[in-house]
BARORO-141783 format. One line per field, with one value per residue (C-alpha): x, z, y; residue in one letter; residue number from 0. Coordinates in nm, 4 decimals, decimal comma. Layout:
<pts>
x <- (X:...)
z <- (Z:...)
y <- (Y:...)
residu <- (a:...)
num <- (NUM:...)
</pts>
This chain:
<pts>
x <- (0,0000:0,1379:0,1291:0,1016:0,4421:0,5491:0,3818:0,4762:0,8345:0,7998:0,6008:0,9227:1,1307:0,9361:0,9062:1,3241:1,4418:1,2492:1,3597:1,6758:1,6852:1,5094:1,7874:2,0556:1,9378:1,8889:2,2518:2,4019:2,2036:2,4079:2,7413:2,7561:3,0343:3,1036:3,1681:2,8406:2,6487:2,7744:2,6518:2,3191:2,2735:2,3933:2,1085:1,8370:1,9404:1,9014:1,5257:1,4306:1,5536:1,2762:1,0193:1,0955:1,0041:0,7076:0,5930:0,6778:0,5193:0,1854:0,2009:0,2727:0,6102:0,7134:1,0805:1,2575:1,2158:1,4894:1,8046:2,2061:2,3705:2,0632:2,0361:1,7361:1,9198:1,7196:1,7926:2,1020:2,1862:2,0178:2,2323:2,5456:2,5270:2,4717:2,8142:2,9471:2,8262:2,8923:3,2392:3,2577:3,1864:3,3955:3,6859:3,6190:3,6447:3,9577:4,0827:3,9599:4,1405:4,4342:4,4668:4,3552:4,6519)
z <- (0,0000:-0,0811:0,2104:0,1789:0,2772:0,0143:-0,2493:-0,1752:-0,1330:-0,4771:-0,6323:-0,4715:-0,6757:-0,9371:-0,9565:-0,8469:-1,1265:-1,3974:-1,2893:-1,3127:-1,5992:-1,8014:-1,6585:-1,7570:-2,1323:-2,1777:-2,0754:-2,2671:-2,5874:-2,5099:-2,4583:-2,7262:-2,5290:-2,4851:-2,0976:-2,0412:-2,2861:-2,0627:-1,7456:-1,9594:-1,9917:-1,6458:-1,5241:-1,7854:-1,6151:-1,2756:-1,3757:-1,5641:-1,2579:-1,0647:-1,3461:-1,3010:-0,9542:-1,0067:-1,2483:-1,0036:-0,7242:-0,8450:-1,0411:-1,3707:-1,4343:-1,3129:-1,5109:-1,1620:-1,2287:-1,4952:-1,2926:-1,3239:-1,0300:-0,8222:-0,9198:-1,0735:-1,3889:-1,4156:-1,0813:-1,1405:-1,4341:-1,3178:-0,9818:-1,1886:-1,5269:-1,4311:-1,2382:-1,5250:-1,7159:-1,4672:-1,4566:-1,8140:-1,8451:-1,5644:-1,7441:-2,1056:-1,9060:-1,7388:-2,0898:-2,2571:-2,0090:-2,0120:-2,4249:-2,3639:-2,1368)
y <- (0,0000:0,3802:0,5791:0,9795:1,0563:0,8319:0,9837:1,3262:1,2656:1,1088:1,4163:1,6272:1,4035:1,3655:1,7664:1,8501:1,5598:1,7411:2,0865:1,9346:1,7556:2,0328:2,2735:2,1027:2,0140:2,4225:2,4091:2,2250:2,3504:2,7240:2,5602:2,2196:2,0796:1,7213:1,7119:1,8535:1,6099:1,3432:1,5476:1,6012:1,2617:1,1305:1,3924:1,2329:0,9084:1,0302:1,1478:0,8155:0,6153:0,8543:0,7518:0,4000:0,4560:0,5975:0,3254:0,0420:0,1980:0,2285:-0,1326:-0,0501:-0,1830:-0,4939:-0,5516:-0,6464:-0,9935:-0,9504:-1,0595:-1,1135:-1,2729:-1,2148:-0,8157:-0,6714:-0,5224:-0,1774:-0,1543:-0,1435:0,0362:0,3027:0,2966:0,2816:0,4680:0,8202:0,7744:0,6484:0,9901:1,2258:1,0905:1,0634:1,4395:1,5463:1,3583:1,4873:1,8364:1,8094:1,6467:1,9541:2,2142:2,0829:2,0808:2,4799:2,5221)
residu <- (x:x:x:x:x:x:x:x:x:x:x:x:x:x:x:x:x:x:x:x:x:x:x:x:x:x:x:x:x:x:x:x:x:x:x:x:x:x:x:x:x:x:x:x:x:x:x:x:x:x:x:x:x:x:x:x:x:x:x:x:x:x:x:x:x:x:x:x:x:x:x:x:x:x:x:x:x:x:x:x:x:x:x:x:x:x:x:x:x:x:x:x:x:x:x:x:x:x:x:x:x)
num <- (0:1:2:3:4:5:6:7:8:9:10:11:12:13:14:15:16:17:18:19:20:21:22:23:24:25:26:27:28:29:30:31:32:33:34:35:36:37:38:39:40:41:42:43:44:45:46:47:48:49:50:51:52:53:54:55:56:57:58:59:60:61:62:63:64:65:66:67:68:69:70:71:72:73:74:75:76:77:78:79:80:81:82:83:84:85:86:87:88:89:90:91:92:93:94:95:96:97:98:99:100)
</pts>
């Protein structure tokens, strides 16, 4: 059963993630560099992990019985791959400086 704090925490989520997400896509569209598309993207991941949350709480998803080595895959790509991104784009910047230098 969904409880109301449960619901509204996801709503904040649900609400911050887009805010987010929507943010960081204007972003990128004024600056067109590559460490931010990977930021961009770890973000969209971030906000589709919230969706997927959404979906499974109120029944309409039910993909968790996909498993490898006992781990619901979705579960955990989307714990994984927006670190993957972020770092991704925080290394493509650091590349990027230091050719500028």
């Amino acid at each position: 059963m969904v409880n109301s704090p449960e619901i509204f925490l996801l709503l904040v989520k649900l609400l911050a993630g887009f805010a987010a997400t929507v943010t960081a896509v204007l972003l990128w569209s004024k600056t067109r560099e590559a460490s931010w598309l990977f930021v961009v993207i770890g973000t969209v991941f971030l906000y589709g992990e919230v969706i997927f949350e959404t979906l499974d709480l109120f029944g309409i998803t039910d993909v968790r019985k996909i498993l490898i080595l006992g781990i619901p895959v979705i579960d955990a790509l989307f714990a994984v791959l927006p670190f993957v991104f972020f770092t991704a784009g925080f290394l493509s910047f650091l590349s990027a400086r230091r050719k500028r230098l």
